[in-house]
C-alpha positions in Angstrom: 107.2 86.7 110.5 106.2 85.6 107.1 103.2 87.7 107.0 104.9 90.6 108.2 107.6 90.4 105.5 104.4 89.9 103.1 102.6 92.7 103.8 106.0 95.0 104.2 106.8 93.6 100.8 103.3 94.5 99.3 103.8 98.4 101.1 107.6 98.8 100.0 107.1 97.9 96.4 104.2 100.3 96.3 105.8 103.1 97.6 109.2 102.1 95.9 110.0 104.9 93.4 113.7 104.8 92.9 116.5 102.6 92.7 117.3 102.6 95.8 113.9 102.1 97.4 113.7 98.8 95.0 116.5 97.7 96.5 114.9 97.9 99.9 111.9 96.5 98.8 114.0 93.5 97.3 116.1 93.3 100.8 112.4 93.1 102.5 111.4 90.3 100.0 115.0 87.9 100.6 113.8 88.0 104.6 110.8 85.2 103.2 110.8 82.5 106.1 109.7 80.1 103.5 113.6 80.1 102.3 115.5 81.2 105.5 113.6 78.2 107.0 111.1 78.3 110.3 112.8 79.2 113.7 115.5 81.4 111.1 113.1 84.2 110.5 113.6 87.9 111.3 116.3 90.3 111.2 118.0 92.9 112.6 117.4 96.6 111.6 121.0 97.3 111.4 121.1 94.5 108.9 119.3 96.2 106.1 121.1 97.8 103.4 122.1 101.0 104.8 124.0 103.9 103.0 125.5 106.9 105.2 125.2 108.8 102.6 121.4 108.4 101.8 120.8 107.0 105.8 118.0 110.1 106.0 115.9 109.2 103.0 116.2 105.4 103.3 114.5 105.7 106.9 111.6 108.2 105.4 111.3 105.1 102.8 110.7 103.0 105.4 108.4 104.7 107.4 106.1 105.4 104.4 106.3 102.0 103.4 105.6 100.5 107.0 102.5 102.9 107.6 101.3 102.4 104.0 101.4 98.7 105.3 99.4 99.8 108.1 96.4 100.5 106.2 96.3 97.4 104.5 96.9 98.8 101.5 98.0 95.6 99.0 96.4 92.9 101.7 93.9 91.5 98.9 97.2 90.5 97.4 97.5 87.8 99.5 95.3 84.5 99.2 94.3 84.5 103.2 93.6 86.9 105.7 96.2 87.9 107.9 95.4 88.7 111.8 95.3 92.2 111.1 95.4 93.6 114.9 98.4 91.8 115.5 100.3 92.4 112.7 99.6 96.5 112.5 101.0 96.1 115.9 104.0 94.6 115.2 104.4 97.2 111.7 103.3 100.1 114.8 106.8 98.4 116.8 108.7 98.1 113.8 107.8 102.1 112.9 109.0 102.9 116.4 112.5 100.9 116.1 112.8 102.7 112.5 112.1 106.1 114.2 114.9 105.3 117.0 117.9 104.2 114.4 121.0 106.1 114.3 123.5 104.8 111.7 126.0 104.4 114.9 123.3 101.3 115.9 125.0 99.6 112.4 127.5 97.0 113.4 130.1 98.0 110.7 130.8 100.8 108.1 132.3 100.0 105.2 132.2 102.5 102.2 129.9 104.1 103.0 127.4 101.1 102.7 125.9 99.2 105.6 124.1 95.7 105.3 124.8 92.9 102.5 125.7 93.0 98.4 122.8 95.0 96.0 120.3 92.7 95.3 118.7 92.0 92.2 115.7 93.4 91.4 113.2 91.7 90.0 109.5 92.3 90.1 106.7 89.1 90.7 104.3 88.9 87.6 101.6 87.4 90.0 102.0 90.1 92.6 103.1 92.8 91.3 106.2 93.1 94.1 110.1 93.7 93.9 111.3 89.6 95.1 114.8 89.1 95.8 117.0 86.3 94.5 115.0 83.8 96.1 111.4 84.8 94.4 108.3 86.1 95.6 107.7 86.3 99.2 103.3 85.8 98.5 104.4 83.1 95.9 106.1 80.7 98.2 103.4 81.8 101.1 101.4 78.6 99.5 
């Protein structure tokens, strides 16, 4: 899971171009293994910081940044090689689940804004990435 928050880290903060995609990218970044601690890793799609009101474009967001992530686009970022075939396989599964979301899959609606508080966004001077309050995905990769 950490790579795959790496790499989706490296695509979203590339493709980010508003407010609102930082804060994705940011979300993507607080997911880091390396803080939520091994066996607490992953999350749930209806988890991430969905609005009702922007539900359409934050899904497009996502699928750019997932298939920009796909290409390897920001790999030589990182300071190892990832296993490439597996992990374009699980971006290719995630892409799918991002395709199939409705915003009735959420698990609550509440204003109008699904998932947990804005984060802060902050950008890695190493990397070049949006991190969340916890730092750099990459950084604590080491």
């Amino acid at each position: 899971m950490s790579v795959f928050v790496s790499v989706l880290s490296i695509a979203s903060s590339l493709a980010a171009e508003t407010r609102r995609h930082k804060e994705f990218a940011a979300w993507i970044a607080s997911q880091d293994q390396a803080i939520l601690g091994h066996g607490f890793a992953g999350f749930d799609i209806a988890d991430m910081p969905w609005k009702a009101e922007t539900i359409a474009a934050d899904e497009d967001f996502m699928l750019s940044a997932v298939r920009l992530a796909m290409t390897k686009t920001g790999w030589e970022r990182l300071d190892y090689t990832p296993p490439d075939e597996l992990i374009i396989r699980r971006l290719d599964h995630f892409c799918l689940m991002l395709q199939e979301f409705r915003l009735e899959h959420t698990r609550a609606i509440e204003e109008g804004s699904i998932g947990g508080n804005d984060p802060v966004i902050a950008t890695c001077p190493i990397h070049e990435i949006y991190t969340s309050q916890y730092g750099c995905p990459i950084c604590h990769d080491h």
